[in-house]
C-alpha positions as CSV (number, residue, x, y, z in Angstrom):
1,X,19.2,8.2,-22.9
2,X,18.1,5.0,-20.4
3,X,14.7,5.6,-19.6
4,X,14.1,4.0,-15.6
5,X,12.0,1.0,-15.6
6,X,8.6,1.7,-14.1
7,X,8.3,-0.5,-10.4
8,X,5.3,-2.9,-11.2
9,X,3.1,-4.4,-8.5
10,X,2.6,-8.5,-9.0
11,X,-1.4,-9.2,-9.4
12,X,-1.1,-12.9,-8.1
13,X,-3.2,-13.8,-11.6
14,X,-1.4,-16.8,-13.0
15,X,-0.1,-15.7,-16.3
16,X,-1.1,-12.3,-16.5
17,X,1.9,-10.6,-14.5
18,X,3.5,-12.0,-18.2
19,X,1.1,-10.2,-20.6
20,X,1.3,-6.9,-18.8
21,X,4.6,-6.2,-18.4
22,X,5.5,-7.4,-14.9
23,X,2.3,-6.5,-12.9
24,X,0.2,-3.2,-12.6
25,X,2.4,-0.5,-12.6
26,X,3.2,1.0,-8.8
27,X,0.3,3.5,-8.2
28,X,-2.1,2.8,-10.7
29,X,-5.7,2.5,-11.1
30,X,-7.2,-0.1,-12.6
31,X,-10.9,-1.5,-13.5
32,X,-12.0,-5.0,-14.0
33,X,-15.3,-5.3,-15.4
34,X,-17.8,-8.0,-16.1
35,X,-20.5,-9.8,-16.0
36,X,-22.5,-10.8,-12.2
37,X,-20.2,-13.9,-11.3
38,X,-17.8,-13.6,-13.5
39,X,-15.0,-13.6,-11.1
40,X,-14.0,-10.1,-10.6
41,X,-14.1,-10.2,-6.6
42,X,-12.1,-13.1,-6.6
43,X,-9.8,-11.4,-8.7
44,X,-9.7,-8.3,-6.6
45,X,-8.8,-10.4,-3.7
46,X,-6.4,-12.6,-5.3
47,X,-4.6,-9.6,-6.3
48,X,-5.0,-8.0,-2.2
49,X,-3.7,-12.0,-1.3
50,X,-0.6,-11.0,-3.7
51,X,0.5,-8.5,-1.3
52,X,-0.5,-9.9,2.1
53,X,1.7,-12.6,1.2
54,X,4.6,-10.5,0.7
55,X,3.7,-7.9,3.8
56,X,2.0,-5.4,1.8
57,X,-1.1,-3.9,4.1
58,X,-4.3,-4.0,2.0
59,X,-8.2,-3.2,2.1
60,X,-10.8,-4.2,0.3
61,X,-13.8,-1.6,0.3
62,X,-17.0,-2.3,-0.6
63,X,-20.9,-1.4,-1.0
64,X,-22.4,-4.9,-1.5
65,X,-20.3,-7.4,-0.2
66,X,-21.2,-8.8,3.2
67,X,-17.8,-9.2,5.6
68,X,-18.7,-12.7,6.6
69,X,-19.9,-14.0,2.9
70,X,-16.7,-12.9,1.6
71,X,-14.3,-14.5,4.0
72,X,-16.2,-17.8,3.8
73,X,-15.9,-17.8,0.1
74,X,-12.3,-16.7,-0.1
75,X,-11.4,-19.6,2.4
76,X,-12.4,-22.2,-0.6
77,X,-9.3,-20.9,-2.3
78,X,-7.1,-20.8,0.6
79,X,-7.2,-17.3,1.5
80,X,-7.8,-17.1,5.0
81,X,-8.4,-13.0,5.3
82,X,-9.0,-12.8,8.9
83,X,-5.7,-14.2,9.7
84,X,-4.0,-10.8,7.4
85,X,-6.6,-8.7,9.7
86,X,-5.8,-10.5,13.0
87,X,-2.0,-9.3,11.3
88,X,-3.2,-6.2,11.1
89,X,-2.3,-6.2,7.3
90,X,-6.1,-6.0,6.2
91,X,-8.6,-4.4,6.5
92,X,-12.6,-5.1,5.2
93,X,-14.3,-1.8,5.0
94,X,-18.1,-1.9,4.2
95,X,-19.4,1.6,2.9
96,X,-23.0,2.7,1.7
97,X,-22.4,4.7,-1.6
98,X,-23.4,7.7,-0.1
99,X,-20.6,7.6,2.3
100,X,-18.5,7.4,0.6
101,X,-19.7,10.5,-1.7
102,X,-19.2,12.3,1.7
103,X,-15.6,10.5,1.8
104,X,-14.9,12.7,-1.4
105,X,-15.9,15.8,-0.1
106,X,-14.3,15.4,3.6
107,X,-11.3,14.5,1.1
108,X,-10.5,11.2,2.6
109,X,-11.9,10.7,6.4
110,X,-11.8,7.5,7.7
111,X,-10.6,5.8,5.1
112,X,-7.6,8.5,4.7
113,X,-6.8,7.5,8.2
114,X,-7.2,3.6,8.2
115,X,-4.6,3.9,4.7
116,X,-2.1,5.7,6.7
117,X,-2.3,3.8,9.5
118,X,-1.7,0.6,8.2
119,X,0.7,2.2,5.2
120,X,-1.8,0.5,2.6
121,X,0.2,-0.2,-0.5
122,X,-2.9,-2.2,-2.0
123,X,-6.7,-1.1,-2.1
124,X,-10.2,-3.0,-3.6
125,X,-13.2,-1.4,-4.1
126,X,-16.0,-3.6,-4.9
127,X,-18.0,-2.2,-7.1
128,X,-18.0,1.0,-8.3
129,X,-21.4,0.5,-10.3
130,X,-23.3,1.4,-7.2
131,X,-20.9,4.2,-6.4
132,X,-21.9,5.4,-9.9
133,X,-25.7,4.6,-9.7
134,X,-26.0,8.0,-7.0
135,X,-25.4,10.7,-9.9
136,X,-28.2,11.8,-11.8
137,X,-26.5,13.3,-14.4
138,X,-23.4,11.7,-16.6
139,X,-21.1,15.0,-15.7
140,X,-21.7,14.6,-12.6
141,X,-20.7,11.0,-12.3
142,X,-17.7,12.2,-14.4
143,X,-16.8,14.9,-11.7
144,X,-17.4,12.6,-8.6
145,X,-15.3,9.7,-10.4
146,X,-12.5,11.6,-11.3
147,X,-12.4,12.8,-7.9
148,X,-12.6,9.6,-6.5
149,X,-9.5,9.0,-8.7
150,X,-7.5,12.1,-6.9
151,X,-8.1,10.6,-3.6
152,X,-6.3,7.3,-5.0
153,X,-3.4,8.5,-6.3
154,X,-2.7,11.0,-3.4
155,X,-3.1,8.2,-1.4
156,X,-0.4,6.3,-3.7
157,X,-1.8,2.9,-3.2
158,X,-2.2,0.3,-6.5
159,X,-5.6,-0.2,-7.0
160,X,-8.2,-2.1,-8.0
161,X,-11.6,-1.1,-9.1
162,X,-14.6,-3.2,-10.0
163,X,-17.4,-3.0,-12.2
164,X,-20.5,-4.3,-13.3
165,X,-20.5,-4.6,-17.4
């Protein structure tokens, strides 16, 4: 029996592409955590840069990150992400955590729209620690992450998820 090889998505991350098989696989979600400046919004980006490169529409989402800081420091590394959104192939979305805990129960929204619109095949969130930081309880947290994760995958994009360790 021939078992079909599983499409993997490129991360742009010199040498890692090698250790993992090819890429991320095609519609999976995936969490880089670390330390406070340990590189894992550069990452997320470099992997969004992957795509834009090749065509592939992306967004970066995030609850901490200021629009202007991040385009300024992604430009020291050549990224220039307001050409990709002058493009119309990205897209900076800057969300309070709260909204987007009204996201989950709307089941999508805005962001559902602004992923179909520009047929995102690539998504960031930057960081889901203050996402997590709303819910009292650990269940809870559980319940609103996992639902978080249903919105992904029905949206079928790769993603990206950041954490603070």
């Amino acid at each position: 029996m021939i078992v079909p090889k599983l499409q993997r998505i490129a991360s742009g991350i010199y040498g890692l592409d090698k250790l993992i098989e090819g890429g991320f696989k095609s519609g999976s979600i995936n969490l880089v955590c670390g330390g406070a400046g340990s590189g894992k919004t550069t990452f997320a980006v470099q992997f969004l840069i992957e795509g834009l490169k090749k065509g592939e529409a992306g967004i970066y989402i995030t609850f901490e990150e200021r629009k202007e800081k991040l385009y300024d420091d992604m430009l020291e590394f050549g990224w220039d992400l307001e050409k990709y959104e002058r493009l119309g192939l990205f897209r900076f979305l800057e969300y309070t955590p709260e909204q987007i805990k009204r996201v989950l129960v709307e089941g999508g929204g805005t962001i559902d729209a602004v992923i179909t619109q520009l047929r995102t095949k690539r998504l960031v969130i930057d960081s889901i620690t203050s996402f997590a930081l709303l819910f009292r309880d650990e269940l809870t947290q559980k319940e609103s992450s996992l639902a978080l994760f249903e919105l992904i995958n029905r949206w079928g994009c790769t993603a990206i998820l950041t954490s603070q360790a």
